[in-house]
TORSE-819110 format. One line per field, with one value per residue (C-alpha): x, y, z; residue in one letter. Coordinates in Angstrom, 2 decimals. Layout:
N
u	(X | ...)
v	(Y | ...)
w	(Z | ...)
type	(A | ...)
# end
This chain:
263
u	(0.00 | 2.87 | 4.35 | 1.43 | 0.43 | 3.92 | 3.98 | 0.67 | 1.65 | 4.35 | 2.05 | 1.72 | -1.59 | -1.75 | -3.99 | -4.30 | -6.09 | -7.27 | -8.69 | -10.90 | -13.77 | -13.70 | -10.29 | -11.16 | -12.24 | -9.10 | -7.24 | -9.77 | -8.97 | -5.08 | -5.01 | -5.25 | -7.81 | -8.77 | -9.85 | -10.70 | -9.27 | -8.59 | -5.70 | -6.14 | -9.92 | -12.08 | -9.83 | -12.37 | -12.56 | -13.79 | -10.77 | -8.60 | -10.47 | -9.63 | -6.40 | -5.54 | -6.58 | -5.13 | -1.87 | -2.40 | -3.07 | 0.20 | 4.25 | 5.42 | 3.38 | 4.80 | 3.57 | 3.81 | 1.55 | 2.85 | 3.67 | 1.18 | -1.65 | -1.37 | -0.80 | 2.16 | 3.97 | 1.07 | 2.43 | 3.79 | 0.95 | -1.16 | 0.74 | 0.67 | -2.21 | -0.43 | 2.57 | 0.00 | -1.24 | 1.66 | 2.94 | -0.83 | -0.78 | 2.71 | 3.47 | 6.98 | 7.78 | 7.96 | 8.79 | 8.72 | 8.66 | 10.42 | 12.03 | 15.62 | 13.88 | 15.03 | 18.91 | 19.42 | 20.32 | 23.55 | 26.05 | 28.00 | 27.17 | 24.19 | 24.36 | 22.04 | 23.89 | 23.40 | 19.79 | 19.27 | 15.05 | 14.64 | 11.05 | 12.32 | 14.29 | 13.75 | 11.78 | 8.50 | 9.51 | 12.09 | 9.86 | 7.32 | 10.75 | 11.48 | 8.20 | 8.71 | 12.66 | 11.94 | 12.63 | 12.83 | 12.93 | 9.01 | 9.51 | 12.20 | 11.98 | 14.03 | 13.59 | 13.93 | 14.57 | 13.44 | 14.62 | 12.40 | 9.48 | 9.64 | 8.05 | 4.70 | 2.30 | 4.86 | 7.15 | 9.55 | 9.27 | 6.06 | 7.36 | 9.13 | 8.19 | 8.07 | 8.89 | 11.65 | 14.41 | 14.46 | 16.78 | 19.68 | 20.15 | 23.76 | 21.46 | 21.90 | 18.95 | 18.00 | 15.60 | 14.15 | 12.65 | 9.34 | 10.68 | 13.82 | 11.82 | 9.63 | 12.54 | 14.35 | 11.35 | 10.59 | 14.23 | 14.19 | 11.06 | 12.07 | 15.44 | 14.90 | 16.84 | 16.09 | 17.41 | 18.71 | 17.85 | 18.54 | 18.81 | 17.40 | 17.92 | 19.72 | 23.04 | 23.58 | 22.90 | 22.84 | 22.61 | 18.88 | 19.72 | 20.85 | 18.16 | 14.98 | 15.39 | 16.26 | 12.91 | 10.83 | 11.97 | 11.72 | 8.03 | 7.99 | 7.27 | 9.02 | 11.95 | 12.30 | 15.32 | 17.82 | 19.33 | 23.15 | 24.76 | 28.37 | 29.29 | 29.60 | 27.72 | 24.41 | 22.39 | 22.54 | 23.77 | 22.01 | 24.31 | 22.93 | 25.59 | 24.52 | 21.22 | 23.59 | 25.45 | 22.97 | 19.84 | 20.14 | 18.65 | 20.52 | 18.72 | 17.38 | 17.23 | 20.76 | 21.03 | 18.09 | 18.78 | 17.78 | 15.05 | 13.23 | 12.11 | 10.43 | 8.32)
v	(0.00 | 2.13 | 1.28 | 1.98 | 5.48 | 6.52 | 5.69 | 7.48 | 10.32 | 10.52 | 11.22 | 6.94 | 5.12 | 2.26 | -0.28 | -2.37 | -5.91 | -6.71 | -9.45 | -7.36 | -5.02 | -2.73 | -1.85 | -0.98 | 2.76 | 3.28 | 2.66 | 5.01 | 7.75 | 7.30 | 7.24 | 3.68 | 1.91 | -1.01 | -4.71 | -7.62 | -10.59 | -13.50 | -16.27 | -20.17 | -21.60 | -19.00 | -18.66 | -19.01 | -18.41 | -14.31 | -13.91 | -15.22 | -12.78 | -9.86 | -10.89 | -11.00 | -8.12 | -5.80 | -7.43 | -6.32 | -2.56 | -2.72 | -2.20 | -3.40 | -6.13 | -5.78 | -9.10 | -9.04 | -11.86 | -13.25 | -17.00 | -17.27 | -16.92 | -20.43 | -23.81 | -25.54 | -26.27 | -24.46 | -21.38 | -21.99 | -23.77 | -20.38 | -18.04 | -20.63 | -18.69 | -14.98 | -17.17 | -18.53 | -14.92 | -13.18 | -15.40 | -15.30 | -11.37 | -10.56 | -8.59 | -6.81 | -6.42 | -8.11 | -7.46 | -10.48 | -9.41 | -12.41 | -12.38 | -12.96 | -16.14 | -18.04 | -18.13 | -20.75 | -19.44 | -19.68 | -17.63 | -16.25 | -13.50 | -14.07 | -13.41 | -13.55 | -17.02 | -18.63 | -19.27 | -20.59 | -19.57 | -22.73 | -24.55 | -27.99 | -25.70 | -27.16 | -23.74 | -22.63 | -19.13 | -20.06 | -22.26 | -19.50 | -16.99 | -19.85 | -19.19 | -15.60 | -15.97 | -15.62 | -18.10 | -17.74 | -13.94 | -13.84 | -10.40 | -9.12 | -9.55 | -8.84 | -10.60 | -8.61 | -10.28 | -7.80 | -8.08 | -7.57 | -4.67 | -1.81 | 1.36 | 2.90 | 0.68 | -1.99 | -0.32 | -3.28 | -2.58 | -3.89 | -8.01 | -9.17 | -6.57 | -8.32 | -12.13 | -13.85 | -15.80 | -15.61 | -17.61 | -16.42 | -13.08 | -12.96 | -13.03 | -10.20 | -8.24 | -8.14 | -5.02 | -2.47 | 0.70 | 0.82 | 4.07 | 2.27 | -0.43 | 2.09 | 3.38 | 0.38 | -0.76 | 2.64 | 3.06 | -0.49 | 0.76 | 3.97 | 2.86 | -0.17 | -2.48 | -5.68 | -9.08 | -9.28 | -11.10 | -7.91 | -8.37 | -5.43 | -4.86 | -2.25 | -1.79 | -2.31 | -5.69 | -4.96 | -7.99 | -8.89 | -8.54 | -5.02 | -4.17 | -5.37 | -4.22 | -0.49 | -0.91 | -2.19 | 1.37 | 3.33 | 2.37 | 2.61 | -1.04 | -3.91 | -5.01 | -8.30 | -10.62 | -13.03 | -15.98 | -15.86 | -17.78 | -17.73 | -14.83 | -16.39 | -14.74 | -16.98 | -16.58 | -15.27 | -11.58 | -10.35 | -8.76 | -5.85 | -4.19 | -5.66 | -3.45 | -0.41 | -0.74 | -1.09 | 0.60 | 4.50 | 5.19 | 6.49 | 4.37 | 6.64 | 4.49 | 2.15 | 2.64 | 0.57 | 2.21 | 5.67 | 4.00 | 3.58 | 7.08 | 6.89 | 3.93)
w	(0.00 | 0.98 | -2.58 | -4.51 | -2.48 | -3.53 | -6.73 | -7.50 | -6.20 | -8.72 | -11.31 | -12.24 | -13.18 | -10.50 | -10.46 | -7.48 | -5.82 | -2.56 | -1.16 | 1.05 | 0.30 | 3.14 | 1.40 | -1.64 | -0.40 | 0.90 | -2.49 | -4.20 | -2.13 | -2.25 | -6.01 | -7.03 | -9.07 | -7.00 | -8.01 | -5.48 | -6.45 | -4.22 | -5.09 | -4.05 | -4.12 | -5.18 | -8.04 | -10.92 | -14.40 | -13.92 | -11.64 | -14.20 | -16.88 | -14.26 | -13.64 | -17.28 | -18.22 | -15.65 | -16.56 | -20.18 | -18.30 | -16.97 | -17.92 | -14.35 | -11.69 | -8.50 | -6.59 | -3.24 | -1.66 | 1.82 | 1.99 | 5.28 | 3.11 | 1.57 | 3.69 | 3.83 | 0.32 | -1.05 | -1.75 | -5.54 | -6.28 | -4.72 | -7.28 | -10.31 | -11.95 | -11.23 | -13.23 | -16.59 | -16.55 | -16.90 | -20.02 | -21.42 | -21.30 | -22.57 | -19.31 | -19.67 | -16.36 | -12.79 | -9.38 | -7.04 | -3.58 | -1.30 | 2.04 | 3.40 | 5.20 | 2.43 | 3.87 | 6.20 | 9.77 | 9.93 | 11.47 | 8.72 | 5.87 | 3.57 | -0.28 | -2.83 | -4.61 | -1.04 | -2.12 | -5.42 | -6.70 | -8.72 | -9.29 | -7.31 | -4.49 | -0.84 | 0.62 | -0.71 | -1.32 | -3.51 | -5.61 | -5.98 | -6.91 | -9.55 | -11.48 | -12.06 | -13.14 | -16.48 | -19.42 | -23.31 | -22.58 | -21.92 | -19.53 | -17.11 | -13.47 | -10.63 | -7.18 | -3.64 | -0.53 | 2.30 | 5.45 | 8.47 | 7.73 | 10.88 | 10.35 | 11.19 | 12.59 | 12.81 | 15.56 | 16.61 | 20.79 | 20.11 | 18.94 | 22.00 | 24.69 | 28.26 | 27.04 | 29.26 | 28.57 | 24.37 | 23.01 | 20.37 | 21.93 | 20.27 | 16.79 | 14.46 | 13.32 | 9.76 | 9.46 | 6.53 | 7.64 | 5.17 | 3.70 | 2.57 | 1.13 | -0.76 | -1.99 | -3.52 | -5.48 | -6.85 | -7.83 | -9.29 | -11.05 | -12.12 | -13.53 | -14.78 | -12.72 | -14.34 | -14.03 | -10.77 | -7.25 | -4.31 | -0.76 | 0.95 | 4.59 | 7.02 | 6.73 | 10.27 | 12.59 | 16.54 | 18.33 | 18.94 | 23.10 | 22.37 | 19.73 | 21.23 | 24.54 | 23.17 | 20.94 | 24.07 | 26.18 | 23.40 | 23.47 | 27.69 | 27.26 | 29.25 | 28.10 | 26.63 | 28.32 | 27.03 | 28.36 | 29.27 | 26.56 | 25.42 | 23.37 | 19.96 | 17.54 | 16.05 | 13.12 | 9.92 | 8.79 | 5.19 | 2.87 | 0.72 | -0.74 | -4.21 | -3.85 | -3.12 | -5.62 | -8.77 | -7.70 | -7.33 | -3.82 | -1.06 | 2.21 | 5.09 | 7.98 | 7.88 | 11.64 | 12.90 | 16.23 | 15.52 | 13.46 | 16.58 | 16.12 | 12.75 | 13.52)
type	(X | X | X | X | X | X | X | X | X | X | X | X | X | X | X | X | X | X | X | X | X | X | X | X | X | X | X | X | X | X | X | X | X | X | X | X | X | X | X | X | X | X | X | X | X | X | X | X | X | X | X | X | X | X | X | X | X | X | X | X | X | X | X | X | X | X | X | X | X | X | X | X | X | X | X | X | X | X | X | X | X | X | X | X | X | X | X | X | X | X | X | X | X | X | X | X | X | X | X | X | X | X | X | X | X | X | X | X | X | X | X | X | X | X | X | X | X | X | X | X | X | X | X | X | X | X | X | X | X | X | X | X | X | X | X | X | X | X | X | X | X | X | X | X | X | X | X | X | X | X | X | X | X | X | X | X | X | X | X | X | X | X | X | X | X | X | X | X | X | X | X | X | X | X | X | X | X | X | X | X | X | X | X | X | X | X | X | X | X | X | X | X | X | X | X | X | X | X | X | X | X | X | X | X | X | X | X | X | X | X | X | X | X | X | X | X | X | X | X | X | X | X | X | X | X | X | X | X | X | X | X | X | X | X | X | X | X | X | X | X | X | X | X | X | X | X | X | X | X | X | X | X | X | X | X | X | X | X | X | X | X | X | X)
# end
């Protein structure tokens, strides 16, 4: 939503689906032309008419459809038809919108070749990335990984506030302020940044004990705690500097820290 209010307001024809009604006045008034259309079992033959066409409206589809909203393994199959329709309509353009859950957590540096988006890969996400790599030059597409989402209405003192004894406090965070994230896909948009798989996260990675325990007090909420464990650090750390490098935006909110304010 954040994506589409911005790009309207740059003077772009949107055009927009929800699955809920009550939403559909809120796109209206930020600019958008708004559709409902559900994915998975009420997928009919009128939803794939929709569908269709408002691909043939469009130069770019930005698809951004979380993985929860299918069951387990389910989520290729969920996006198959969003996959047929593209091909069908001759759509030029595609942003897939995936997560940095895809690395394995591991404690050592994460980049984009340590997770392969193939149609038989082991993780769902990747699968459904595998459909919309594109073959026999049928469009462009370029995949983002975002890290965690903060920003407003998703202020992070809010996720572990008063819990006890969390484990992996030595953990690095992986976060994206929603400006930054707004940022990279409009720039990807904008200048045509095709053909590429982007990790897009925060240049810096406090340790979760150190993080979530600022974001918790920043709030005047409790403070989560960690258990003592040996200083080694655990879990994974995303690298974006391949984002930096090829997409021309400047990030806002690197230090997650000060952040904190702007969410």
């Amino acid at each position: 939503m954040a994506l589409a209010r911005s790009l309207a307001g740059n003077g772009h024809r949107v055009l927009g689906t929800t699955t809920t009604p009550e939403q559909v006045a809120t796109m209206e008034a930020a600019g958008i032309e708004p559709h409902l259309l559900r994915l998975g079992a009420d997928f009919d033959n009128p939803a794939e008419i929709l569908l269709h066409g408002l691909l043939q409206a469009a130069d770019v589809l930005v698809l951004n459809v979380p993985p929860r909203a299918s069951s387990a393994g389910g989520y290729p199959a969920l996006l198959r038809p969003v996959h047929r329709a593209v091909a069908a309509a001759g759509t030029k353009h595609v942003i897939f919108v995936s997560s940095t859950s895809v690395y394995p957590d591991e404690a050592r540096l994460m980049r984009e070749a340590d997770a392969l988006s193939t149609r038989d890969a082991a993780s769902d996400v990747l699968r459904a990335e595998g459909h919309f790599v594109p073959r026999y030059g049928q469009w462009k597409s370029t995949v983002v990984r975002l890290g965690g989402l903060i920003g407003p209405d998703r202020a992070p003192g809010r996720f572990l506030a008063g819990r006890r004894d969390l484990a992996q406090g030595n953990a690095p965070v992986n976060l994206l302020h929603l400006t930054d994230a707004v940022g990279v896909l409009s720039g990807i948009i904008e200048h045509r940044v095709w053909g590429h798989t982007f990790n897009v996260c925060a240049a810096q990675h406090p340790f979760r004990r150190d993080f979530y325990p600022a974001a918790a007090r920043y709030l005047t909420l409790e403070a989560p705690t960690f258990r003592r464990e040996q200083q080694e650090v655990s879990g994974k750390t995303i690298d974006s500097s391949s984002v930096r490098t090829l997409v021309p935006y400047q990030f806002q909110h690197d230090d997650v820290l000060a952040a904190l304010a702007h969410c």
